[in-house]
N, CA, C and O atoms as CSV, one atom per row, in Angstrom:
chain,resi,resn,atom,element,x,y,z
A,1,UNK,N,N,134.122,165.796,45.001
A,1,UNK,CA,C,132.687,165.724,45.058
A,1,UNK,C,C,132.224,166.265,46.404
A,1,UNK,O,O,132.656,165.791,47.455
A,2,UNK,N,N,131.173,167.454,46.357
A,2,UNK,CA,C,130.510,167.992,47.270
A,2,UNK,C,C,129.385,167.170,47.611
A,2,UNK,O,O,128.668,166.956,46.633
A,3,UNK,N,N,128.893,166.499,48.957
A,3,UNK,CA,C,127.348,166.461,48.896
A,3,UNK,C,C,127.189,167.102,49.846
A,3,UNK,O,O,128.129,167.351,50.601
A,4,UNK,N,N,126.011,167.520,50.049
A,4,UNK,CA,C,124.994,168.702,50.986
A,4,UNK,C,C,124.430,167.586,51.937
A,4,UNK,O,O,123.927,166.536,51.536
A,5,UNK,N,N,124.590,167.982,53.348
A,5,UNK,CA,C,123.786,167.443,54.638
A,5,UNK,C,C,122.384,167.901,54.198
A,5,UNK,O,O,122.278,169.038,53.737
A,6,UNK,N,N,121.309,167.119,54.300
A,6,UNK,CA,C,119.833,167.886,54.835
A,6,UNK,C,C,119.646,168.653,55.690
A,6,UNK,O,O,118.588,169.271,55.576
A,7,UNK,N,N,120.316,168.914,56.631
A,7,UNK,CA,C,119.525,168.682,57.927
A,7,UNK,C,C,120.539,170.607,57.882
A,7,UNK,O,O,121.702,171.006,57.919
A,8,UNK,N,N,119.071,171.233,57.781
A,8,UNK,CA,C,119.386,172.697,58.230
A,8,UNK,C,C,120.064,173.036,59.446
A,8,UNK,O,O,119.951,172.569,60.579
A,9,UNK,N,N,121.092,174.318,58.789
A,9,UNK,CA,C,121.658,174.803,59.777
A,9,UNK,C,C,121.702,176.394,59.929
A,9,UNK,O,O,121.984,177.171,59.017
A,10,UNK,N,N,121.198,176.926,61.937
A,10,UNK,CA,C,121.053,178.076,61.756
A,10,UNK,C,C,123.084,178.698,61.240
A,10,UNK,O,O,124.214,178.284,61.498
A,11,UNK,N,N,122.305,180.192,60.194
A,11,UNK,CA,C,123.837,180.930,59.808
A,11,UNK,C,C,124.283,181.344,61.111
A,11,UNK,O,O,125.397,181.868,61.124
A,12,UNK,N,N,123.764,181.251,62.061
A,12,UNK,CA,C,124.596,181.925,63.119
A,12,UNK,C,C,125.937,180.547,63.870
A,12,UNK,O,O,126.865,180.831,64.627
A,13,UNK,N,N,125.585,179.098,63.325
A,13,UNK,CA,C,126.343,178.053,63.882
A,13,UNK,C,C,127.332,177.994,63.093
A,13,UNK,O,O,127.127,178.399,61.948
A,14,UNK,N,N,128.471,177.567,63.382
A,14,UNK,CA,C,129.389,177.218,62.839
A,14,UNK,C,C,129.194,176.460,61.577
A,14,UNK,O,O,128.139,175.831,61.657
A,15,UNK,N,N,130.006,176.208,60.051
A,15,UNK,CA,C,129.435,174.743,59.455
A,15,UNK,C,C,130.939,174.367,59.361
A,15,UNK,O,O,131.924,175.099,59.256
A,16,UNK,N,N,130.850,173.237,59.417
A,16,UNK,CA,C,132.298,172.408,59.605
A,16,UNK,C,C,132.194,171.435,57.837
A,16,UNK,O,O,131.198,171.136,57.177
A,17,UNK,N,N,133.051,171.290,57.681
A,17,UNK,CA,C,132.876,170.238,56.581
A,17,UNK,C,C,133.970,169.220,56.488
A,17,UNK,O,O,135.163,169.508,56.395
A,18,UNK,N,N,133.578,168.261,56.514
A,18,UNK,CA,C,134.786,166.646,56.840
A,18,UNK,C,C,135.160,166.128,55.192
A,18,UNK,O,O,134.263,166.273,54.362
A,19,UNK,N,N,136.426,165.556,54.763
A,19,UNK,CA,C,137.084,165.185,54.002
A,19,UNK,C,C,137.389,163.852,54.011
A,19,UNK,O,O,138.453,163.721,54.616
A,20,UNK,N,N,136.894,162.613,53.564
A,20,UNK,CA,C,137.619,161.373,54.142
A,20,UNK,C,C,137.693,160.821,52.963
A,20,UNK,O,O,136.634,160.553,52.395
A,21,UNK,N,N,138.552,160.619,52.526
A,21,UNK,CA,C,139.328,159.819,50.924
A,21,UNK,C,C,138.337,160.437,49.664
A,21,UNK,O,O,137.747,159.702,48.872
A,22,UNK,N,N,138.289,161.609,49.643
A,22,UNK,CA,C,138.436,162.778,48.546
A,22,UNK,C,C,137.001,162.409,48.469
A,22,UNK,O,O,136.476,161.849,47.506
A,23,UNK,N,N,136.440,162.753,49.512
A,23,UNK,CA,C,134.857,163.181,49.769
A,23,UNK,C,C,134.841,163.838,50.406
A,23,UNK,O,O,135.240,163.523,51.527
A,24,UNK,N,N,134.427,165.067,50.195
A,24,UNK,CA,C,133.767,166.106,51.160
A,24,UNK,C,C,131.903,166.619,51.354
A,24,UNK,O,O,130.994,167.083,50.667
A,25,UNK,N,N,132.166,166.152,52.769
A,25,UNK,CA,C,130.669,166.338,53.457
A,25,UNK,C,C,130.517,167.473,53.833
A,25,UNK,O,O,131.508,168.202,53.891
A,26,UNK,N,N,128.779,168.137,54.329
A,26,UNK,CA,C,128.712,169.024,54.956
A,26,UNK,C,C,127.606,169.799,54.681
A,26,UNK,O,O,126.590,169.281,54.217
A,27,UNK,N,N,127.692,171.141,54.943
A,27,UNK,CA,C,127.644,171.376,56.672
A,27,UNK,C,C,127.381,170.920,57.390
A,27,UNK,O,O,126.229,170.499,57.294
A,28,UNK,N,N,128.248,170.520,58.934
A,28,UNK,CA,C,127.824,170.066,60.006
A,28,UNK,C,C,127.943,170.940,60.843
A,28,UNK,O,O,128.792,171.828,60.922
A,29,UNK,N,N,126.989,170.677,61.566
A,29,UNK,CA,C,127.441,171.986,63.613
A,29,UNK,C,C,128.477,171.387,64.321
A,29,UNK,O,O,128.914,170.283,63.998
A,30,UNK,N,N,129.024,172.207,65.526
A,30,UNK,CA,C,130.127,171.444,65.941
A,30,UNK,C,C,129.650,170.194,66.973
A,30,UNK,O,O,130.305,169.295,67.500
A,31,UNK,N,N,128.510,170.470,67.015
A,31,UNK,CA,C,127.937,168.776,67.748
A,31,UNK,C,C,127.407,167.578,67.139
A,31,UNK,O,O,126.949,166.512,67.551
A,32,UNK,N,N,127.719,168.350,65.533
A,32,UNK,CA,C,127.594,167.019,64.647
A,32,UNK,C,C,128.946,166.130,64.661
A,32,UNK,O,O,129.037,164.931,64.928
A,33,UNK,N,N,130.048,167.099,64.276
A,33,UNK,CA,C,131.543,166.491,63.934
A,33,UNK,C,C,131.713,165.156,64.605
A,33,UNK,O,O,131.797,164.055,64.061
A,34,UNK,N,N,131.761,165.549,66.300
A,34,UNK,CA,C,132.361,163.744,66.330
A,34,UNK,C,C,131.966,162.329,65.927
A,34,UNK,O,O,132.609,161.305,66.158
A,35,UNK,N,N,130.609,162.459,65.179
A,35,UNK,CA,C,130.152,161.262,64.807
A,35,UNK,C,C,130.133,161.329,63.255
A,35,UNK,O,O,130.107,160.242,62.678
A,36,UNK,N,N,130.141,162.189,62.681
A,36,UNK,CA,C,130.709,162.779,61.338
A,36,UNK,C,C,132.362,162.697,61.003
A,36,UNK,O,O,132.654,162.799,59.811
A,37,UNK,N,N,133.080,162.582,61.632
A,37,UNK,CA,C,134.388,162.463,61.308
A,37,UNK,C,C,135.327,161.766,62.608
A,37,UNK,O,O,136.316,162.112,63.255
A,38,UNK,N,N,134.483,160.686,62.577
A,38,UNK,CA,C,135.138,158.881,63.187
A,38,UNK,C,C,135.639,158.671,62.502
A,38,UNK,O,O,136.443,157.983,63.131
A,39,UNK,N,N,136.036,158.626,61.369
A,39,UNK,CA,C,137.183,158.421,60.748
A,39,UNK,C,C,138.197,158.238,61.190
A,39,UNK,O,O,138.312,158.954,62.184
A,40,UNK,N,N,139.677,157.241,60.900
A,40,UNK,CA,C,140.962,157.806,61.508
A,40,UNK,C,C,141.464,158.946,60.339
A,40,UNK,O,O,142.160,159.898,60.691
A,41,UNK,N,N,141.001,158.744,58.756
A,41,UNK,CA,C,141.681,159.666,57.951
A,41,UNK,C,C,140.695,160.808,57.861
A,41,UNK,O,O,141.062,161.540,56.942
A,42,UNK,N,N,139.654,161.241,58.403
A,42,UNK,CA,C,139.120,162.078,58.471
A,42,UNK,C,C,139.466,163.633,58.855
A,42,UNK,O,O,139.921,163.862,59.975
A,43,UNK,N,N,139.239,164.760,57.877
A,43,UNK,CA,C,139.969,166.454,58.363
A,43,UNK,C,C,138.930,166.959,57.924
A,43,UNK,O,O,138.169,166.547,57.048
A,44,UNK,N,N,138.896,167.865,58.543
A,44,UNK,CA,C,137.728,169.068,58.846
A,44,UNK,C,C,138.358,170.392,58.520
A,44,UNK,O,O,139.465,170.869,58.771
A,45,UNK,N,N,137.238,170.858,57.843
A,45,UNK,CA,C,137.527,172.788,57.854
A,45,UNK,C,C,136.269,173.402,57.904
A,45,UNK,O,O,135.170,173.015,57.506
A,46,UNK,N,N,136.715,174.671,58.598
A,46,UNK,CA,C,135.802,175.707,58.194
A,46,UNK,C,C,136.137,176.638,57.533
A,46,UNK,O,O,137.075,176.632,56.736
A,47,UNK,N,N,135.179,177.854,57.861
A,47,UNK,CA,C,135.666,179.065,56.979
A,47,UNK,C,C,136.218,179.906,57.677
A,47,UNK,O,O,135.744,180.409,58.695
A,48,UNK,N,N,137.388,180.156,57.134
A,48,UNK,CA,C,138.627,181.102,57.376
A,48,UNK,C,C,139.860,180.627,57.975
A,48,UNK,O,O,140.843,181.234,58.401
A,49,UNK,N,N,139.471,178.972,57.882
A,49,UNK,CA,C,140.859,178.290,58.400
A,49,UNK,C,C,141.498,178.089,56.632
A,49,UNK,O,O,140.998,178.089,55.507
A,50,UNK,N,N,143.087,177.907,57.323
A,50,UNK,CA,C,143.800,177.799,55.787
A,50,UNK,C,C,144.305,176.525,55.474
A,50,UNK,O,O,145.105,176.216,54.592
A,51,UNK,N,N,143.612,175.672,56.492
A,51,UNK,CA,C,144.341,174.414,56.306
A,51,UNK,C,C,142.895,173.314,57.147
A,51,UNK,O,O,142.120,173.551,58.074
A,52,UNK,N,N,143.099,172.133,56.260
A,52,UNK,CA,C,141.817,171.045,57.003
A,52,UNK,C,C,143.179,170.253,58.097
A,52,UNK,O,O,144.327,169.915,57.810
A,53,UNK,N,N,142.305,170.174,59.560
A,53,UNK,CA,C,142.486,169.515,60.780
A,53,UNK,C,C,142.474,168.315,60.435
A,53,UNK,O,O,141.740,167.910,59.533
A,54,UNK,N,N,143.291,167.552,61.103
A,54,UNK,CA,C,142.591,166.499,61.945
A,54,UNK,C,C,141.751,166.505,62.741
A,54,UNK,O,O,141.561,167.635,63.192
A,55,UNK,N,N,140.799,165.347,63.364
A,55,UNK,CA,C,139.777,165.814,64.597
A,55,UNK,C,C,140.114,165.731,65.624
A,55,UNK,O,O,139.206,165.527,66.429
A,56,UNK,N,N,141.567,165.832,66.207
A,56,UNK,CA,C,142.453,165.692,67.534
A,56,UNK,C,C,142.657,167.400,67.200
A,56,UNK,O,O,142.213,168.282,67.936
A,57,UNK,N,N,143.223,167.577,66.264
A,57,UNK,CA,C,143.802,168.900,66.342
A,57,UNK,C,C,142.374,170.198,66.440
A,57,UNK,O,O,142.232,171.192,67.152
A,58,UNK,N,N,141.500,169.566,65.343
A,58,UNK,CA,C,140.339,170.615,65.837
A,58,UNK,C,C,139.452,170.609,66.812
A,58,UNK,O,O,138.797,171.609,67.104
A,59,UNK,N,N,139.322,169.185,67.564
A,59,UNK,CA,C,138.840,169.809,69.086
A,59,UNK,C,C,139.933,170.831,69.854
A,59,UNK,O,O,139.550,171.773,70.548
A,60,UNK,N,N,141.042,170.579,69.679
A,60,UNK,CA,C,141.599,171.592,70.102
A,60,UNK,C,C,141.747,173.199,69.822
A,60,UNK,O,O,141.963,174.288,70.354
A,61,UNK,N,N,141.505,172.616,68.744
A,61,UNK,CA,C,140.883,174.625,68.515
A,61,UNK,C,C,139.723,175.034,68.591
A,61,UNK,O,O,139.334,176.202,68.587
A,62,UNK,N,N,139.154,174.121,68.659
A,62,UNK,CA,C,137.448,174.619,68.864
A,62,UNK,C,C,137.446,174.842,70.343
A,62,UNK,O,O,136.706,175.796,70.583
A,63,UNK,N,N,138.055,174.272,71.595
A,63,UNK,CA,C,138.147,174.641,73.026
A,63,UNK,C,C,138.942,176.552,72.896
A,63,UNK,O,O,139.111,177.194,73.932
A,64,UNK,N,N,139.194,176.957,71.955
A,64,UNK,CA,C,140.330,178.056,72.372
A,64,UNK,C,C,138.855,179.069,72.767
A,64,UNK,O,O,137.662,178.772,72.703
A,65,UNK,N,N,139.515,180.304,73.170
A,65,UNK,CA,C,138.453,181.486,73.048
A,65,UNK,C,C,138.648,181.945,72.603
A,65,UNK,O,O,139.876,181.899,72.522
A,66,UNK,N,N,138.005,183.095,71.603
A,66,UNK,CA,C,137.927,184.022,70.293
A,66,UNK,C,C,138.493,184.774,70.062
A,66,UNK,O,O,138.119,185.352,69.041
A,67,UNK,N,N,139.725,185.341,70.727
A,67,UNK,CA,C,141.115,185.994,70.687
A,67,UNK,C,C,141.964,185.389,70.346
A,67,UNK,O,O,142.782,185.939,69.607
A,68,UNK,N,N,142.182,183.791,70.781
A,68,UNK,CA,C,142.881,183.053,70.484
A,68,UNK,C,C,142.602,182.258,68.472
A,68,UNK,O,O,143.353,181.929,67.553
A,69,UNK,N,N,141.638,182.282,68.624
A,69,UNK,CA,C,140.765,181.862,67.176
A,69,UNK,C,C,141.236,182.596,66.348
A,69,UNK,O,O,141.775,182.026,65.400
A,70,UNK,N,N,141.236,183.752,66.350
A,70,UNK,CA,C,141.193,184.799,65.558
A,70,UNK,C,C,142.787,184.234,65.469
A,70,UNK,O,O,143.131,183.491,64.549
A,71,UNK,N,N,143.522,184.579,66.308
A,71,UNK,CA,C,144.825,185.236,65.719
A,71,UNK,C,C,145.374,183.791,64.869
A,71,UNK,O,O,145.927,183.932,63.778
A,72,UNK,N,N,145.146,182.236,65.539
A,72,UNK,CA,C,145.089,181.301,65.025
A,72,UNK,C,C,144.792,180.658,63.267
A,72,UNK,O,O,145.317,179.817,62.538
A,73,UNK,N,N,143.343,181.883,63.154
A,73,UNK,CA,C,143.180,181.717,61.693
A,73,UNK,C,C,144.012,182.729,60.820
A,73,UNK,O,O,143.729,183.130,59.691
A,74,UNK,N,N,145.150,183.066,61.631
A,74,UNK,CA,C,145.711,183.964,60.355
A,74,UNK,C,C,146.233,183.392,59.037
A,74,UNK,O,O,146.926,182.382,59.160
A,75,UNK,N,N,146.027,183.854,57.783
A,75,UNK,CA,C,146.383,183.563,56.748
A,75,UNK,C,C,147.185,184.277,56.008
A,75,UNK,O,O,147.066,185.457,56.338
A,76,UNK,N,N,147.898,184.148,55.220
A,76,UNK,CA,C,149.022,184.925,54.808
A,76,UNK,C,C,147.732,186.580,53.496
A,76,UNK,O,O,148.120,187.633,52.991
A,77,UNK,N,N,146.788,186.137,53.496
A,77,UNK,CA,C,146.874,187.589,52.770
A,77,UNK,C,C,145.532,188.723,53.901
A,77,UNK,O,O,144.785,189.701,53.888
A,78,UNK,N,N,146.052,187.620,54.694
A,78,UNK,CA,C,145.249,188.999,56.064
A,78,UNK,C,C,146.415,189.722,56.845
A,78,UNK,O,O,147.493,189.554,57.416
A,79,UNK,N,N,145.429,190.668,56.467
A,79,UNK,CA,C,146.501,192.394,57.033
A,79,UNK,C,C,146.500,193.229,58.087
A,79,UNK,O,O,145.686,194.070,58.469
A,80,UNK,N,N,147.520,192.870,58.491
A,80,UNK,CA,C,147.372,193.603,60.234
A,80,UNK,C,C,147.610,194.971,60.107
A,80,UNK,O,O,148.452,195.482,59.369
A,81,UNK,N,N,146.808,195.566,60.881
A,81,UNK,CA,C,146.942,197.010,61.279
A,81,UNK,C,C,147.728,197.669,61.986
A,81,UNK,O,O,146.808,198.251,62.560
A,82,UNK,N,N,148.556,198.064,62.420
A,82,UNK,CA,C,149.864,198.759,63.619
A,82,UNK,C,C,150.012,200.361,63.782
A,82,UNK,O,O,150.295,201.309,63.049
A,83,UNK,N,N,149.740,200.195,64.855
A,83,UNK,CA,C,149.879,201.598,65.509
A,83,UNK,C,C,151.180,202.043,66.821
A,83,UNK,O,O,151.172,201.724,68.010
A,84,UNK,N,N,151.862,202.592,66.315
A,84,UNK,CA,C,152.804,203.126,67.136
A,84,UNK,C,C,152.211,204.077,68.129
A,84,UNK,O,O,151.938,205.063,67.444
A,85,UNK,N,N,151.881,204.312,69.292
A,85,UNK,CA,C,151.254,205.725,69.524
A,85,UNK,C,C,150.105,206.022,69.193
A,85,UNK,O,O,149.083,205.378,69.428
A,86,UNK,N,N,150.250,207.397,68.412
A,86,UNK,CA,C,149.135,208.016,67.322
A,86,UNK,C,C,149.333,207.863,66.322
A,86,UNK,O,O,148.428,208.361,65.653
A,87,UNK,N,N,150.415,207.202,65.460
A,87,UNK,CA,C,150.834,206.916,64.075
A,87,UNK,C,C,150.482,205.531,63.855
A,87,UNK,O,O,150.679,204.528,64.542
A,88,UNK,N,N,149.914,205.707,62.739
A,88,UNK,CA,C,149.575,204.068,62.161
A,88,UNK,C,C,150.076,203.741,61.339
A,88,UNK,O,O,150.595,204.676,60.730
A,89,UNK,N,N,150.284,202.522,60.791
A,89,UNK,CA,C,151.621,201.923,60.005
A,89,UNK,C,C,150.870,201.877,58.399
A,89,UNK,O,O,149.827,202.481,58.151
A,90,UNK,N,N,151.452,201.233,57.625
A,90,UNK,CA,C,150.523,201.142,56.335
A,90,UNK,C,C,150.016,199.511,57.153
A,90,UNK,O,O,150.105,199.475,58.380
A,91,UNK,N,N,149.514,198.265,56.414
A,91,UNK,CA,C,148.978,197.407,56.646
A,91,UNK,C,C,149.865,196.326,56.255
A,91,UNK,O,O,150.231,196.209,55.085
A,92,UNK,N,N,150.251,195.487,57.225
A,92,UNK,CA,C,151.194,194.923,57.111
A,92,UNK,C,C,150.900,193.301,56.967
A,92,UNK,O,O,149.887,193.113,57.642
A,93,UNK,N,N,151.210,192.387,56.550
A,93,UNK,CA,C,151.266,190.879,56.608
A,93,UNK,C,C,151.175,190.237,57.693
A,93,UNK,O,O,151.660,191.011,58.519
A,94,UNK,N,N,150.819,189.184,58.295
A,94,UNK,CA,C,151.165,188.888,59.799
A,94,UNK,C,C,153.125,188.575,59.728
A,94,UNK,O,O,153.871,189.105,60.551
A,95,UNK,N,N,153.604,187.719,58.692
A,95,UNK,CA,C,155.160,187.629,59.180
A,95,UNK,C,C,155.587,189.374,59.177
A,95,UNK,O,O,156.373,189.871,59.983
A,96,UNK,N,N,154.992,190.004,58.267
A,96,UNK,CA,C,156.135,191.388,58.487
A,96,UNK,C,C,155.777,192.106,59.496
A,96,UNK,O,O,156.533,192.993,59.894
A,97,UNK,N,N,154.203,191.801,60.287
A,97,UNK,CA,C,154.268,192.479,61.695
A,97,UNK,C,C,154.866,192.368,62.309
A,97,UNK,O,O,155.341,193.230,63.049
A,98,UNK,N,N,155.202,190.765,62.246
A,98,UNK,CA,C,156.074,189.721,63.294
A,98,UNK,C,C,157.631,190.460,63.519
A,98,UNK,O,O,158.441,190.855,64.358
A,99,UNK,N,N,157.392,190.330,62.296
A,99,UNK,CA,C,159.650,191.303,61.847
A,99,UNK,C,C,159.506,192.168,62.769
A,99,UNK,O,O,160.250,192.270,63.743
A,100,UNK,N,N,158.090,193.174,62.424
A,100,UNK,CA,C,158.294,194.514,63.155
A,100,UNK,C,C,158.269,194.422,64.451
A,100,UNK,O,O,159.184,195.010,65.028
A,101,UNK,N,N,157.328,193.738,65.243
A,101,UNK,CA,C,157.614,193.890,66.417
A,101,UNK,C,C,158.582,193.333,66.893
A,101,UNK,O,O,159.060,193.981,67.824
A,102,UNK,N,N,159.184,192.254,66.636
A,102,UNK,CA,C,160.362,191.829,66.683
A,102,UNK,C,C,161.414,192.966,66.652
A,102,UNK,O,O,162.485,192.680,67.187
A,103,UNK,N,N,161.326,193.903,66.249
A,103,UNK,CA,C,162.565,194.529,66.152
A,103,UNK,C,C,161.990,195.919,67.196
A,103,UNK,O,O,162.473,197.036,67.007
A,104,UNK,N,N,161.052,195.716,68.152
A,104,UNK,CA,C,160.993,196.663,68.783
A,104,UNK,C,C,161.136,196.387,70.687
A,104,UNK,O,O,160.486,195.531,71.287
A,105,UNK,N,N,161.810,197.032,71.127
A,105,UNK,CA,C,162.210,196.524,72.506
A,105,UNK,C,C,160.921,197.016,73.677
A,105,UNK,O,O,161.092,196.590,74.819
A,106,UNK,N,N,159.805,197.784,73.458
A,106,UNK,CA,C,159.076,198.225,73.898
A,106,UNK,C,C,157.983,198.562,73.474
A,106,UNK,O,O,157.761,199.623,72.891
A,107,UNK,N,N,156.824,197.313,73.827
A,107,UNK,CA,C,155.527,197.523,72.735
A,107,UNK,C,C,154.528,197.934,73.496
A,107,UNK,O,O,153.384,197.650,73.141
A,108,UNK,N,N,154.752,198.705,74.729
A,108,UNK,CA,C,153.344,199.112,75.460
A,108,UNK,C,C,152.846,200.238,74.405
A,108,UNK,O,O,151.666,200.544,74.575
A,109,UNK,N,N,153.324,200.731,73.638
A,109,UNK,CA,C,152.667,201.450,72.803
A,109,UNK,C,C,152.193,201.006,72.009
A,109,UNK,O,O,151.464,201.747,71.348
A,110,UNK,N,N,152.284,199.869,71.680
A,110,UNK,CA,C,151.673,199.667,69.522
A,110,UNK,C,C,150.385,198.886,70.153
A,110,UNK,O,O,150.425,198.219,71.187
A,111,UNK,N,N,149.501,199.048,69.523
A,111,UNK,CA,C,148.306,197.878,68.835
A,111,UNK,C,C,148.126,198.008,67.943
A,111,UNK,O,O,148.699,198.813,67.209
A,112,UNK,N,N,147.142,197.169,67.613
A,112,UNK,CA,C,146.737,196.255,66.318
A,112,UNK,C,C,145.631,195.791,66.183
A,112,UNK,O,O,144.927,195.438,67.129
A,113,UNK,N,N,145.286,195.715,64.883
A,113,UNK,CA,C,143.926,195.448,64.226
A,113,UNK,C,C,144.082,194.677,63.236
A,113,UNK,O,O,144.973,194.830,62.401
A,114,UNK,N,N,143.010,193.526,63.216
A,114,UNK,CA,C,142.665,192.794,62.050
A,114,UNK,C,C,141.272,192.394,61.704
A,114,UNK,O,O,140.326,192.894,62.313
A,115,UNK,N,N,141.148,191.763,61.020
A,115,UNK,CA,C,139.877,190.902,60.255
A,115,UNK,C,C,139.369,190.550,62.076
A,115,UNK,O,O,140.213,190.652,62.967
A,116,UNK,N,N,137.870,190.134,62.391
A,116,UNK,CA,C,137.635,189.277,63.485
A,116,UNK,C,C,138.011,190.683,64.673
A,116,UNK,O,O,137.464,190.222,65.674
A,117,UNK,N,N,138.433,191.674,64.995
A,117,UNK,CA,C,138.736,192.018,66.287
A,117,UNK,C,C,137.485,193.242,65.718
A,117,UNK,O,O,137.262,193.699,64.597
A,118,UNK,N,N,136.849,193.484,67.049
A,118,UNK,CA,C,136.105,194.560,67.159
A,118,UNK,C,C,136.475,195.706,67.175
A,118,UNK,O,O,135.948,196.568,66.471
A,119,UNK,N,N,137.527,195.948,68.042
A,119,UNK,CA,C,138.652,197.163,68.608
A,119,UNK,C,C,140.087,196.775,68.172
A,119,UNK,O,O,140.579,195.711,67.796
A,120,UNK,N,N,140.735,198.415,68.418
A,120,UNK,CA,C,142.586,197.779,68.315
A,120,UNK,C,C,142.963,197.127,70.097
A,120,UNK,O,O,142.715,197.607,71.203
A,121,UNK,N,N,143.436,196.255,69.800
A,121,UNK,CA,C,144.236,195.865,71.175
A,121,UNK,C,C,145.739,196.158,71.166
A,121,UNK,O,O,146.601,196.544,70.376
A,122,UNK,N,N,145.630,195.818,72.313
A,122,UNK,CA,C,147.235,196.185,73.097
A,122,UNK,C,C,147.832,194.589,72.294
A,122,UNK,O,O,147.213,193.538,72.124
A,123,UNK,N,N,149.331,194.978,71.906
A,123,UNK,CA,C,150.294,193.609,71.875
A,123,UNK,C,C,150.232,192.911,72.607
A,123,UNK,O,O,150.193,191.783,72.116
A,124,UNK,N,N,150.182,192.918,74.027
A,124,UNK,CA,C,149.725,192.560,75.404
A,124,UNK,C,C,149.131,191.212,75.376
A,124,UNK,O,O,149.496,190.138,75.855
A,125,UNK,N,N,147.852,191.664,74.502
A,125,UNK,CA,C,146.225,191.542,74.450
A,125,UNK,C,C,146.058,190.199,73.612
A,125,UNK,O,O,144.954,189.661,73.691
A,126,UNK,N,N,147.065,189.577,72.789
A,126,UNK,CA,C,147.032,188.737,72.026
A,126,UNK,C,C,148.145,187.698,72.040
A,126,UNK,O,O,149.319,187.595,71.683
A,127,UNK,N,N,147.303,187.061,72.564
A,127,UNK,CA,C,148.588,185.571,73.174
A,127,UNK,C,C,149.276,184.797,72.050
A,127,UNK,O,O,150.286,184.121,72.248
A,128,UNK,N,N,148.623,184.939,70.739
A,128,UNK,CA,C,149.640,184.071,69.943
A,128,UNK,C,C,150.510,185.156,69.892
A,128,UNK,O,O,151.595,184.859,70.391
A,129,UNK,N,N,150.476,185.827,69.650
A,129,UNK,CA,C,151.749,187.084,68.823
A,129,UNK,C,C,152.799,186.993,70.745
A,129,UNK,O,O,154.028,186.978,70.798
A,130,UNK,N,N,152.193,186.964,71.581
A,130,UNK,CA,C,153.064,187.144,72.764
A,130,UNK,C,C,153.838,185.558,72.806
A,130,UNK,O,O,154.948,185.218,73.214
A,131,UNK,N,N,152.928,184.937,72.309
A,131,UNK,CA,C,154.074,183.597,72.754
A,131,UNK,C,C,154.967,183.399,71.522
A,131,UNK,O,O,155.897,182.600,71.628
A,132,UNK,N,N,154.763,184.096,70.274
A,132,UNK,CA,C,155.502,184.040,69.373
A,132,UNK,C,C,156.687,184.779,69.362
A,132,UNK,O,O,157.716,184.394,68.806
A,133,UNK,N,N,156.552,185.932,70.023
A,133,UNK,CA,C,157.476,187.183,70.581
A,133,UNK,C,C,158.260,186.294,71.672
A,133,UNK,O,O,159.376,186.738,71.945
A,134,UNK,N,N,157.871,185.105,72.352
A,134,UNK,CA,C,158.370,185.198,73.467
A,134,UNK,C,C,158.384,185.807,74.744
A,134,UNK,O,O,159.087,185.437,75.685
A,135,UNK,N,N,157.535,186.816,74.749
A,135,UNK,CA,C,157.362,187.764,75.560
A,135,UNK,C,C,156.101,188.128,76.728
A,135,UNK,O,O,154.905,188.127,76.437
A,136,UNK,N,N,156.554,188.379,77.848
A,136,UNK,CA,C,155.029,188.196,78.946
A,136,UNK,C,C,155.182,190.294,79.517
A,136,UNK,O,O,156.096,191.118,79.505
A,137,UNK,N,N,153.648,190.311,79.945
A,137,UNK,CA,C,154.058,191.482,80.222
A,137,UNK,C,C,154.375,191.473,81.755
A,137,UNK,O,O,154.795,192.492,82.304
């Protein structure tokens, strides 16, 4: 069961929506949530996450910055872009990017593009994929 908040929200705010024993509320802004999901069994989602939070775990993602967000909401049928150079790859999965760069010893050349990025960035440029790589430049 869906019910609808009253209380308008501009499209430019976030809408969050809380879950607490197979009720789901919502839209809320993110300065509604903490009094909206006091709950202890209370989880939250928005749109383009693939999974509902806890509200420990989503203040913590709501502090990240929007590089970090992005790469965070990856979902398995969003398709990364890869560029070697001047050659671009076909469009790859995030695990089979992962393979790929994984199997490359020198990524000052490649970036990448997805859903959410304005421009291609450098491998560099994107801290989940670097801490997933293991790798600092």
């Amino acid at each position: 069961m869906i019910s609808q908040n009253s209380q308008e929200i501009p499209s430019s705010a976030p809408k969050w929506f809380v879950h607490i024993e197979g009720e789901v509320t919502g839209p809320f802004t993110e300065e509604d949530l903490p009094n909206k999901a006091a709950h202890p069994q209370a989880l939250i989602w928005g749109r383009g996450m693939t999974e509902w939070l806890t509200f420990d775990k989503w203040k913590a993602f709501s502090e990240l910055d929007e590089e970090t967000k992005a790469a965070t909401l990856v979902h398995k049928e969003r398709l990364w872009k890869v560029r070697v150079g001047n050659q671009e790859l076909r469009p790859l999965k995030y695990d089979e990017m992962m393979e790929f760069l994984k199997s490359k010893t020198d990524l000052s050349e490649i970036t990448l593009f997805t859903d959410g990025y304005e421009t291609w960035k450098e491998v560099y440029q994107v801290h989940k994929i670097m801490d997933e790589l293991g790798v600092s430049r």
